[in-house]
C-alpha positions in Angstrom: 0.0 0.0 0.0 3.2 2.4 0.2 2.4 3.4 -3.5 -0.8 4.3 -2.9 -0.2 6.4 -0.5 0.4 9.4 -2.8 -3.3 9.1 -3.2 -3.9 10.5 0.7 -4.1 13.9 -1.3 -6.9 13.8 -3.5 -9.1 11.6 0.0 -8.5 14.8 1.5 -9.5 17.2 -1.0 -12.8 15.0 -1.7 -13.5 13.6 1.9 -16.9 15.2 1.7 -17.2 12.8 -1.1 -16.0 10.0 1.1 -17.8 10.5 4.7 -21.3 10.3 3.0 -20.4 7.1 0.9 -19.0 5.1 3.9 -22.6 6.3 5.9 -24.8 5.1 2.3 -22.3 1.7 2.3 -23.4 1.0 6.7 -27.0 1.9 6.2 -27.6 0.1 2.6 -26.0 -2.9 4.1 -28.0 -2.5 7.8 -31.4 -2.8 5.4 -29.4 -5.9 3.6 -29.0 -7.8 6.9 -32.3 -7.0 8.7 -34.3 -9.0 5.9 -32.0 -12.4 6.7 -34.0 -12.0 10.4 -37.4 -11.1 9.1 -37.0 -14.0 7.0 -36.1 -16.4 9.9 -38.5 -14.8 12.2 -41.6 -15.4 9.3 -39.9 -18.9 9.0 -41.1 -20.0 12.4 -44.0 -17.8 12.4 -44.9 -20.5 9.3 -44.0 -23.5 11.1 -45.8 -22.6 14.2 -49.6 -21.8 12.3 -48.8 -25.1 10.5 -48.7 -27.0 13.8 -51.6 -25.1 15.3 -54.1 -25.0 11.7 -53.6 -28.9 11.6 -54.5 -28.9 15.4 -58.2 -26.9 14.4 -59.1 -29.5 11.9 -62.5 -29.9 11.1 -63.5 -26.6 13.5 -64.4 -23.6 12.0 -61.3 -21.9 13.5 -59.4 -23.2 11.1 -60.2 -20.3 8.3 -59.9 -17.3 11.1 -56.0 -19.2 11.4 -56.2 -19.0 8.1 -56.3 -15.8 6.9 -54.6 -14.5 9.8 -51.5 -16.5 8.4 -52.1 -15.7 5.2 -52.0 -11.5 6.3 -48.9 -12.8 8.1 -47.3 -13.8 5.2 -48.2 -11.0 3.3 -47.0 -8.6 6.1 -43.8 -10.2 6.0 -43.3 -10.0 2.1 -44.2 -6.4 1.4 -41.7 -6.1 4.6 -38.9 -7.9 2.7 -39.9 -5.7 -0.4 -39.9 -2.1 1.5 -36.0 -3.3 3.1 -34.7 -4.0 -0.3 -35.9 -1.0 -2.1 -34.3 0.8 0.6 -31.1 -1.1 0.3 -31.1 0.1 -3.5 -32.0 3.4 -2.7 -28.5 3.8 -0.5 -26.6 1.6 -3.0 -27.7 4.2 -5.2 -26.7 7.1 -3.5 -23.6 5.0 -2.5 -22.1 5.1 -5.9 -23.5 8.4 -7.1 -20.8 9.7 -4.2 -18.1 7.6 -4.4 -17.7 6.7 -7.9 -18.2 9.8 -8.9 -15.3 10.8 -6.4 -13.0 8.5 -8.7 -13.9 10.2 -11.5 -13.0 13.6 -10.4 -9.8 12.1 -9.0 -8.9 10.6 -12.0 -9.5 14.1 -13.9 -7.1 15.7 -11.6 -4.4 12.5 -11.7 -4.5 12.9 -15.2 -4.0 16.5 -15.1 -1.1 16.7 -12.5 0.6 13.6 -14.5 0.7 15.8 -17.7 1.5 19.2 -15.9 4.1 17.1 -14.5 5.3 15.6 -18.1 5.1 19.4 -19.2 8.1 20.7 -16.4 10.3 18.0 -17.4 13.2 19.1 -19.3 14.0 17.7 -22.6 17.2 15.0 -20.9 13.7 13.4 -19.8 12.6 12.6 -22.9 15.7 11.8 -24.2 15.6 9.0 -21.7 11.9 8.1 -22.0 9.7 6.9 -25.1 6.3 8.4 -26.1 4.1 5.5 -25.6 5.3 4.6 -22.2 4.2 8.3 -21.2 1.3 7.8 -22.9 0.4 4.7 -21.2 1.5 6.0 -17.5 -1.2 8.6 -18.2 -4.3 6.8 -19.3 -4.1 2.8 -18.5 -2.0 3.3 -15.9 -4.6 6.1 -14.1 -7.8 4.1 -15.4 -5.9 1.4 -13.1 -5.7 3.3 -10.2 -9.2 4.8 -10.4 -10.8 1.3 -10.2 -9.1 1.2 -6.7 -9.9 5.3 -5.7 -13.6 3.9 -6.7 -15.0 0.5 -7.2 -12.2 -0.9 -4.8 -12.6 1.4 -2.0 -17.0 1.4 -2.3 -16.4 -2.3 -2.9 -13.7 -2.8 0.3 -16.2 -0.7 2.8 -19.4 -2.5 1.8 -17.7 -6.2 2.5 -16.2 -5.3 5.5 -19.2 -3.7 6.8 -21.5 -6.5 5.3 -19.6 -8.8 7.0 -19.4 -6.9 10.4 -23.3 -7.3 10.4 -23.6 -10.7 9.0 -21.1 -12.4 11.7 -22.2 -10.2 14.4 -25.7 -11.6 13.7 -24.8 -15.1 13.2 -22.9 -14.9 16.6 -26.1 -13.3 18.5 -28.3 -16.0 17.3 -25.8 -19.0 18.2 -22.2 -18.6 19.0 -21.4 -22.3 17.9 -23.1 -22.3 14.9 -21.7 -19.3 13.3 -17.8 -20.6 14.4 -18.7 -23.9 12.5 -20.0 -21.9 9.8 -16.9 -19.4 9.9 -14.2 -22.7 10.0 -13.2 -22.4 6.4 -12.2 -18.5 6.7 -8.5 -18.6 8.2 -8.1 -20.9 5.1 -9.4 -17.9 2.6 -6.8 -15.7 4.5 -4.0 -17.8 3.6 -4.9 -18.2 -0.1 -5.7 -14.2 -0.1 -2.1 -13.5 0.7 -0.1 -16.0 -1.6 -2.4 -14.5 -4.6 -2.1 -11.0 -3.5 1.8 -11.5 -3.9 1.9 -12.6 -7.4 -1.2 -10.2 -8.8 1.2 -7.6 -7.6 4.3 -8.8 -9.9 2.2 -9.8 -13.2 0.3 -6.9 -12.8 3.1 -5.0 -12.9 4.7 -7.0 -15.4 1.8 -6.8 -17.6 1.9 -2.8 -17.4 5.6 -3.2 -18.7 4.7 -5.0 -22.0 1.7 -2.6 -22.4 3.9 0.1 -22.6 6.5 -1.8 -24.4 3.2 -2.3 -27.0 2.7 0.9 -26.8 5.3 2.4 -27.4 6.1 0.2 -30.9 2.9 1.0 -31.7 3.1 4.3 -31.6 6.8 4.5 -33.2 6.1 2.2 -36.4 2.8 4.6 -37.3 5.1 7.8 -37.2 6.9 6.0 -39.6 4.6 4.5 -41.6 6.3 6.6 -44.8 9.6 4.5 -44.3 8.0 1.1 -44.0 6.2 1.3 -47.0 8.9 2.9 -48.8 11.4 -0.3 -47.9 8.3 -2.7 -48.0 8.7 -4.0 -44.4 5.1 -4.3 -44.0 5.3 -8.1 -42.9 8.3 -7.4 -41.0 6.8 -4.9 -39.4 3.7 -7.0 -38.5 5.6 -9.9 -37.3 7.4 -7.6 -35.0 4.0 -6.4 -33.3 3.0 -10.1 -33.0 6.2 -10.8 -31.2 5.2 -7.9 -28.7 1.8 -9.0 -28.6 2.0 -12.5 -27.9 4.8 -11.1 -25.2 1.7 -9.4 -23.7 -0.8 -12.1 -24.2 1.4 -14.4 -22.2 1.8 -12.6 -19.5 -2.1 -11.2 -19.3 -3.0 -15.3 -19.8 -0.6 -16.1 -16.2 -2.9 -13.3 -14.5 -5.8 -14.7 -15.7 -5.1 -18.7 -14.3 -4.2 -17.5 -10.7 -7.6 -15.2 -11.1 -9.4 -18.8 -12.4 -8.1 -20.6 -9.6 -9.1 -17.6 -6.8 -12.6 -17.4 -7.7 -13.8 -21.4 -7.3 -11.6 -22.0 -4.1 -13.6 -19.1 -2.8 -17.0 -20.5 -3.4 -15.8 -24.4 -2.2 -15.5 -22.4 1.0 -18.6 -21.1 0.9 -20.5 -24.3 0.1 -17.9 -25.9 3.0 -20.0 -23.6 5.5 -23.0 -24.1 4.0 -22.6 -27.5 4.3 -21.2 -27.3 8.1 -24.5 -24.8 8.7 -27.2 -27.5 7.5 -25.5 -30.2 9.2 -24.4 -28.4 12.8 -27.8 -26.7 12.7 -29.6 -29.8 11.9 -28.6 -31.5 15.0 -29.0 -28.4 17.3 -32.5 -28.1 16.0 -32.8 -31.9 17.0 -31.5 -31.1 20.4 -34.3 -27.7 20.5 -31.1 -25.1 21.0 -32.0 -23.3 18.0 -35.5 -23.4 15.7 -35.8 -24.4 11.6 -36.3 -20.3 11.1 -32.2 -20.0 12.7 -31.1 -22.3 9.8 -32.7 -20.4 7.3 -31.6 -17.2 8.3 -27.9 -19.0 8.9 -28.4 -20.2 5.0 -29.3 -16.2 4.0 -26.3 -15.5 5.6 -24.0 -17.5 4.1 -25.1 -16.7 0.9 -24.6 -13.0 1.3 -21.1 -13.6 2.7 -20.5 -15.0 -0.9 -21.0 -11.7 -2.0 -18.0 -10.3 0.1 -16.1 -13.0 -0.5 -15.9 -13.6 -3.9 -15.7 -9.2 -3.8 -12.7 -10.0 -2.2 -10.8 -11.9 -4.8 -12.0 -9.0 -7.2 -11.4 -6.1 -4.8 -7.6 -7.4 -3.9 -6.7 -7.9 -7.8 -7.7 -4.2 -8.0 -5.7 -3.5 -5.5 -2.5 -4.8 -6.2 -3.0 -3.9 -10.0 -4.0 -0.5 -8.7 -0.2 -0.5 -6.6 1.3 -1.7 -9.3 0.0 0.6 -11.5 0.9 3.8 -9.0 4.6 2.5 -9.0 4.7 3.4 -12.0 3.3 6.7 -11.7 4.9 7.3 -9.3 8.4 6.8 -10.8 7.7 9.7 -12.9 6.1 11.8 -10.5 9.1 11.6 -8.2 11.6 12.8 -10.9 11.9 16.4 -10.5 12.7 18.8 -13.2 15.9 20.0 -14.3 15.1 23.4 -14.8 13.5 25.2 -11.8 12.2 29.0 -11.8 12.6 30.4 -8.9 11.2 33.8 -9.6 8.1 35.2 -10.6 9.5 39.1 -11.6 8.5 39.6 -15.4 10.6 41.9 -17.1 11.4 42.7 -21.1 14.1 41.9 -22.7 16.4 43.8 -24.2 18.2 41.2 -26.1 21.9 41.0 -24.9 23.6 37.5 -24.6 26.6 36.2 -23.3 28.5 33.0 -22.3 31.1 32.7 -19.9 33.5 30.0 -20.1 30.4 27.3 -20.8 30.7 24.1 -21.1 27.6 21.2 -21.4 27.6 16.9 -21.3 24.5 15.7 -22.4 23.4 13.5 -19.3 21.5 10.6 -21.3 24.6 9.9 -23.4 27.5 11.5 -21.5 28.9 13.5 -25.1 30.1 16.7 -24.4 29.0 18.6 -26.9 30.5 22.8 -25.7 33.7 23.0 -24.2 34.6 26.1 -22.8 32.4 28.4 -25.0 32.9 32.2 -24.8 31.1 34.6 -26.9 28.6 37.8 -26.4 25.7 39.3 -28.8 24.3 42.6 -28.7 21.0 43.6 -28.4 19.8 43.8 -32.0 22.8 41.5 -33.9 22.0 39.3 -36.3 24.5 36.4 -35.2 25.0 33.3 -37.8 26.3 30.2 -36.1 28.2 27.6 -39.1 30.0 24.4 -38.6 30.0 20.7 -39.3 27.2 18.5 -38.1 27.7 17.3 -34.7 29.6 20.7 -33.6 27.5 21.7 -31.1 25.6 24.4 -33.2 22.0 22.7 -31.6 23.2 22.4 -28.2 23.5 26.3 -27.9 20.2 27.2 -29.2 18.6 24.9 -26.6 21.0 26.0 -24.4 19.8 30.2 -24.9 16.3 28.6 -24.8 17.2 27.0 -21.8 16.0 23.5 -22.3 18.8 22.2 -20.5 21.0 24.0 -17.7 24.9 24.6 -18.4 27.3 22.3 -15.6 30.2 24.5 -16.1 30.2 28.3 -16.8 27.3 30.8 -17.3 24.8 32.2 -19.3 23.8 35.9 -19.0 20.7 37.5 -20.8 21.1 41.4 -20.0 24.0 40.6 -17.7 21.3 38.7 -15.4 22.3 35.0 -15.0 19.7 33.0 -16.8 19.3 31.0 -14.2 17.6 34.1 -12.2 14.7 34.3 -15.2 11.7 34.0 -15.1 11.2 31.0 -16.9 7.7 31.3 -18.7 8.0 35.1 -19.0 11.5 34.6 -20.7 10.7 31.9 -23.1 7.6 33.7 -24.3 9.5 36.4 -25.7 11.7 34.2 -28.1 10.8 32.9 -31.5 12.5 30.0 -31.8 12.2 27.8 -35.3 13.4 24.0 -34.6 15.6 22.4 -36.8 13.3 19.3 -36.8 10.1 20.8 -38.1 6.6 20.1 -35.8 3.2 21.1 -37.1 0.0 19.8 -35.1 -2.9 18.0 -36.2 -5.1 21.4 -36.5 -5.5 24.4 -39.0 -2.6 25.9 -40.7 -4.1 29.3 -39.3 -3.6 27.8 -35.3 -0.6 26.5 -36.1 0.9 29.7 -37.2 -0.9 31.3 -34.3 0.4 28.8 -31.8 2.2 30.6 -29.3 -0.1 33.2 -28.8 -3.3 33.4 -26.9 -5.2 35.9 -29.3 -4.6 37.0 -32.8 -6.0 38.5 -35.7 -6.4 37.0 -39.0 -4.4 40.0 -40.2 -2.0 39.0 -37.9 -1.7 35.4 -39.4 -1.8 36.5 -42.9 1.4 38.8 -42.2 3.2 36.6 -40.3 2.6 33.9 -43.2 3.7 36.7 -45.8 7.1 37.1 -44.1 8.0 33.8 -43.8 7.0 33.4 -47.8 4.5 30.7 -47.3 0.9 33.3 -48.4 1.0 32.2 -51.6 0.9 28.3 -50.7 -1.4 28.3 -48.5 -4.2 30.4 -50.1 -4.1 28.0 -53.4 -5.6 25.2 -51.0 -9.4 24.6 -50.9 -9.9 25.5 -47.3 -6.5 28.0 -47.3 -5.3 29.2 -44.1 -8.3 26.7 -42.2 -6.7 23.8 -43.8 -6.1 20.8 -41.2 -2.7 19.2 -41.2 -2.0 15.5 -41.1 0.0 14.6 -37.7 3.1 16.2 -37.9 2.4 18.4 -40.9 2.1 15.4 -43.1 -0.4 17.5 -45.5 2.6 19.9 -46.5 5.9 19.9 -48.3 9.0 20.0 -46.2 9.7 23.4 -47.2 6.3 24.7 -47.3 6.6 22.9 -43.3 9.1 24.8 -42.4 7.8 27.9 -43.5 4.9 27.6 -41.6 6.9 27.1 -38.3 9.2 30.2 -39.0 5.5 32.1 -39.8 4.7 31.0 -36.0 7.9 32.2 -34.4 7.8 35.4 -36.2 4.2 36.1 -35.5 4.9 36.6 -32.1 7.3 39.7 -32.6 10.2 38.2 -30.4 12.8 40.1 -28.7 15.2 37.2 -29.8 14.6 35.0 -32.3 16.5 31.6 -33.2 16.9 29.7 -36.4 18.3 26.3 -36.0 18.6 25.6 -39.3 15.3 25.5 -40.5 16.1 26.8 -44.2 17.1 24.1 -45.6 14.5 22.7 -47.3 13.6 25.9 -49.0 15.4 26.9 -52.0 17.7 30.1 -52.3 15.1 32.4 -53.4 13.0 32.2 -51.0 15.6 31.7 -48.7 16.5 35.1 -49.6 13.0 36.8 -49.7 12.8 35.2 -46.0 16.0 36.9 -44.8 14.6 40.1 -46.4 11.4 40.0 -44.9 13.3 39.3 -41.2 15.8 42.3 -41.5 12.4 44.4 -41.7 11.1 42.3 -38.9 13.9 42.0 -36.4 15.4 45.4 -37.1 16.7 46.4 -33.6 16.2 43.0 -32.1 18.5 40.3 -31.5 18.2 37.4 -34.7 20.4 34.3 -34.4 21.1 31.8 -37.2 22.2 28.2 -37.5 22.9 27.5 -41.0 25.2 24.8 -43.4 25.0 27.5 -46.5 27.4 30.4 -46.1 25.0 32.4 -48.6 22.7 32.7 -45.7 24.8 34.1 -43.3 27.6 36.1 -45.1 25.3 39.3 -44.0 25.4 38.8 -40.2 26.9 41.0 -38.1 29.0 38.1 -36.4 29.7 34.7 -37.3 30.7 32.1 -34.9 32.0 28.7 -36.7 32.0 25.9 -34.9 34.4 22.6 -34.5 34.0 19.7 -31.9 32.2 21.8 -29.3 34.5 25.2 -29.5 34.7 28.2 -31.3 37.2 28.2 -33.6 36.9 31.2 -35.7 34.4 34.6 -35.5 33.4 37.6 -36.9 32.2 38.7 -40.3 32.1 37.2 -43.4 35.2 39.3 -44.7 37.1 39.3 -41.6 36.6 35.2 -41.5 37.5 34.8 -45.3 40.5 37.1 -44.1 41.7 34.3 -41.6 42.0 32.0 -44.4 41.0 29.0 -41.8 38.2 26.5 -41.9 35.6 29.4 -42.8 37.5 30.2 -46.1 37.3 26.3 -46.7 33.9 25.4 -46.0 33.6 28.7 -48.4 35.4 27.9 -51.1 34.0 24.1 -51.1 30.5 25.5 -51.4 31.4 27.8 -54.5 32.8 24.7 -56.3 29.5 23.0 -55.6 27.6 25.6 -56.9 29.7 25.8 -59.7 29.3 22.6 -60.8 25.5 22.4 -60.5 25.2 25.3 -63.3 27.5 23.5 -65.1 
C-alpha cells in the first residue's frame, strides 16, 4: 500500500465525497441484513400456524387461522420488499458519491501527470519513449481509479456487510456461526499467496503494455519508411512478437484469477454445508429453531457476496499499486530546470556566455567545451559548422531546455538561471531544426504561441515567412487541417509555416536552428529580407550549413567539436584564411558545378 499512498491527497481534498459514501455503504448494508432475520422470524411464524391450523381440523377456527396467516405472510413480504428498495436506494446514492469521487480524482491524476510531463526538461525525454508516457497517463490512471472507486465502495461495503452478517450469526448461536466461519483462516492464507503474485504480473503486464505501446506508436510515425522499404510483414511480425509477449503474460494473471474465484465459493458451500448439518442436530436437540437455519443459510449466501468481492477487490488492488509504482516513478523525478522567480521583465536582447561548457546526461557526449562569446541587443549572429559541432546544443541552451554544468549564461548581464522561466521563453521565436506542425488548421498553427490574434495577424506573419502564396491556393487556405506532424505539406512549405509561428509573435530574440534548408535560395532570400524588416533592432540568431545565408550577419561564430574556432564577419573570417574560407570555397565549387 506504500504506493498508494500518494493518493492520501486527493481523499483529503474530496472527503466530503467519502464520509457520505461510507454512511450510504453502513446503512444500505444494515437494510441488507435485517431481511435475513425477518426471513427467519416469518420462518417460524410458518412453522408454528402449521402446527396449530392442523390442530383446528374440522372446527371452524381453522379459516380465522387462516387468513390470519395468510396476512402474516403477506405482512412479512411487502416487509422484505420495503428493506430491499431501501437497500437500492443507498446503493444508489452509495455510488452516485463515491464513484463519482474517482472520477474527479482521475480528472485531476490525469491533469497533474501531464503538468508534470510538461516541467520536465528535454534529458527526460531523451531517456523516456512516447508511448510509455502515454500509457502512465491513461491505462495506468484508469488502473488506479478502479481502486480510488470500485475498490474502495467495494472494500467498505464487504467489511461492513460482514461486520453485520457475523455479528448476527454470533447473537443468534455462538457455535453455529464458528462452524460456519471454519473455512475463513483458510481464505486468508490463499488471499495472501495470490495478493503476492497479482502484484508482480500486474506489474509486469503494465511493462509490456507500454512496451506495445510504445512500438505501436513508433512504427505509425513511420509508416512513410516502412512502406517505402516494403517492411510491412516485417513490421507485423514484430508487433505479433510484442503481442503475444503481452498475451502471455495477461494469460498467467488470468489462471491465478481462475483458480481464486472457485476456491472461494468451495469455502462457501464448506460452510454451507457445516450450517445444514451443525444446525440440523441443534434443532434436534431444540437449541436453536428451523427459522435460525434459514436465516444461517441467508447468511451464508450474502457472505458470498464479500467473499468472492474479495478476490476482485484485492486484484484491483494490487493492479491499482502496481500501476501507481509506476506513476509514481515519474512523478518523483523532479525537473531539471526550476524557476525560482516570478518578476517579469522585457528583454532587451543581450547574450553572453562565460566560459560554458555542457555533457548531455543521457549519453555523456560533451557537446560545448569552454564556450565564450557575447551578442548585442539587435545582432544578427549566424552560427556555421560541421554536423555534430555543437551548433544545436547552444540554441537549446539560450532557450534553456537544458542547464549549463560548467560556466554561465547571461541575458542582460542577469544569469539566466535568475529568469523567469515562462515570462522569458515567451519572448523568443525559436524555429526548430526538426520541423513540428499539429494535427489542427494551418491558421492555429501559425498562431500557436499566442493566446489571441488576428487574422491579419496570421496572414502577415505567413507573408514574411514566404508561405501566403501556398497556402491560399488550397481549398480551405489558411483553415486547412494538417495530417500529424504536418504530413499535408511539403517540407519546405513545413518549415515555412513554423518560421511564420515564431515570427508572428514579434520576439525580442529570435532563433533559427537551421530550418532553411528545405527551402530553395530564393526564397531563402526573400525570408532573410522579410526578417531584416522584422527583427530590425532585435536580436536574430542563425544556424545554418550555406554560407549564402549568413555572409550578412553582423557576427559569425563557426564551430568545431564543441569550441569556437573562428568569428566575426564574413570578410574578416575569409581574411583568416581558416576552416571558414574552406567550407567557403567548397561551397562555391558545388555551386559551380550544378550550373555546369
Amino acid at each position: 500500500m506504500k504506493h498508494l499512498r500518494h493518493l492520501n491527497k486527493y481523499f483529503y481534498k474530496y472527503k466530503w465525497w467519502i464520509i457520505p459514501g461510507i454512511f450510504f455503504v453502513v446503512i444500505s448494508n444494515i437494510f441488507g441484513v435485517v431481511p435475513a432475520q425477518v426471513i427467519g422470524y416469518a420462518f417460524d411464524i410458518i412453522t408454528e400456524n402449521i402446527q396449530i391450523y392442523r390442530m383446528f381440523n374440522g372446527f371452524d377456527r381453522q379459516q380465522v387461522i387462516y387468513d390470519i396467516f395468510s396476512n402474516c405472510l403477506l405482512y412479512f413480504g411487502f416487509l422484505v420488499i420495503a428493506l430491499y428498495l431501501l437497500r437500492g436506494l443507498f446503493l444508489f446514492f452509495m455510488r452516485q458519491t463515491i464513484i463519482l469521487m474517482s472520477r474527479h480524482i482521475e480528472f485531476d491524476m490525469k491533469n497533474d501527470i501531464y503538468q508534470h510531463y510538461q516541467d520536465l526538461s528535454l534529458g527526460f525525454y531523451r531517456k523516456n519513449n512516447t508511448g510509455d508516457l502515454m500509457n502512465r497517463a491513461t491505462e495506468d490512471v484508469n488502473r488506479v481509479r478502479m481502486y480510488v472507486g470500485p475498490a474502495i465502495m467495494y472494500t467498505a461495503n464487504t467489511f461492513v456487510l460482514s461486520v453485520l452478517i457475523i455479528w448476527s450469526m454470533f447473537d443468534v448461536n455462538t457455535k453455529l456461526a464458528l462452524y460456519c466461519l471454519l473455512p475463513l483462516p483458510i481464505l486468508v492464507v490463499i488471499i495472501y499467496y495470490v495478493n503476492t503474485l497479482i502484484f508482480k504480473k500486474s506489474g509486469k503486464i503494465q511493462e509490456r503494455l507500454s512496451e506495445l505501446s510504445s512500438f505501436v506508436q513508433e512504427r505509425f510515425s513511420g509508416i512513410r519508411i516502412i512502406k517505402s522499404y516494403v517492411r510491412e510483414d516485417y513490421t507485423r511480425d514484430q508487433f505479433a512478437i510484442q503481442s503475444n509477449a503481452y498475451k502471455k503474460d495477461s494469460m498467467s494473471l488470468v489462471k491465478v484469477s481462475a483458480l481464486f474465484y472457485p476456491t472461494m465459493l468451495l469455502l462457501i458451500g464448506l460452510s454451507t454445508i457445516l450450517t445444514i448439518y451443525v444446525g440440523g442436530i441443534q434443532v434436534i436437540n431444540g437449541s436453536i429453531t428451523a427459522g435460525n437455519i434459514a436465516e444461517f443459510i441467508i447468511y451464508i449466501n450474502q457472505l458470498t457476496f464479500p467473499v468472492t468481492m474479495l478476490g476482485w477487490v484485492t486484484s484491483l488492488i494490487q493492479r491499482a499499486a502496481a500501476s501507481q509504482k509506476r506513476i509514481n516513478e515519474f512523478l518523483d523525478i523532479p525537473s531539471d530546470i526550476q524557476s525560482k522567480t516570478t518578476d517579469e521583465k522585457v528583454l532587451e536582447g543581450n547574450i553572453s556566455f562565460n566560459d560554458v561548457s555542457f555533457t548531455y546526461p543521457d549519453t555523456g557526449i560533451q557537446a560545448l567545451k569552454n564556450i565564450n562569446f557575447e551578442i548585442k541587443s539587435g545582432e544578427f549572429v549566424a552560427i556555421i559548422g560541421k554536423t555534430g559541432s555543437g551548433k544545436s546544443t547552444l540554441a537549446n541552451l539560450i532557450m534553456r531546455m537544458y542547464d549549463v554544468e560548467q560556466g554561465e549564461i547571461k541575458i542582460d548581464q542577469a544569469p539566466l538561471k535568475s529568469l523567469h522561466l515562462k515570462n522569458y521563453r515567451s519572448q523568443i521565436g525559436f524555429v526548430p531544426q526538426e520541423v513540428f506542425l499539429f494535427s489542427d488548421t494551418i491558421k492555429n498553427n501559425i498562431a500557436f504561441g499566442l493566446d489571441q490574434t488576428t487574422d491579419e495577424e496570421v496572414h502577415q506573419a505567413a507573408k514574411n515567412a514566404s508561405v501566403y502564396n501556398n497556402i491560399i491556393e488550397f481549398d480551405e487556405q489558411f483553415e486547412t487541417m494538417l495530417g500529424e506532424r504536418g504530413i499535408t505539406l511539403s517540407g519546405g512549405q513545413k518549415q515555412r509555416v513554423s518560421i511564420a509561428r515564431a515570427l508572428i509573435k514579434s520576439p525580442k530574440i529570435l532563433i533559427f536552428d537551421d530550418c532553411l534548408s528545405a527551402v530553395d535560395t530564393k526564397t531563402e532570400e526573400e525570408i532573410l529580407q522579410n526578417l531584416s524588416k522584422i527583427m530590425n533592432g532585435k536580436t536574430s540568431i542563425l544556424i545554418a550549413h550555406r554560407i549564402s545565408t549568413i555572409k550578412n550577419a553582423d557576427k559569425i561564430l563557426v564551430l568545431d567539436d564543441g569550441k569556437i574556432i573562428e568569428q566575426g564577419t564574413h570578410s574578416e573570417l575569409l581574411s583568416l584564411n581558416g576552416t571558414y574560407t574552406t567550407l567557403y570555397n567548397n561551397q562555391l565549387l558545388e555551386e559551380e558545378s550544378r550550373t555546369i
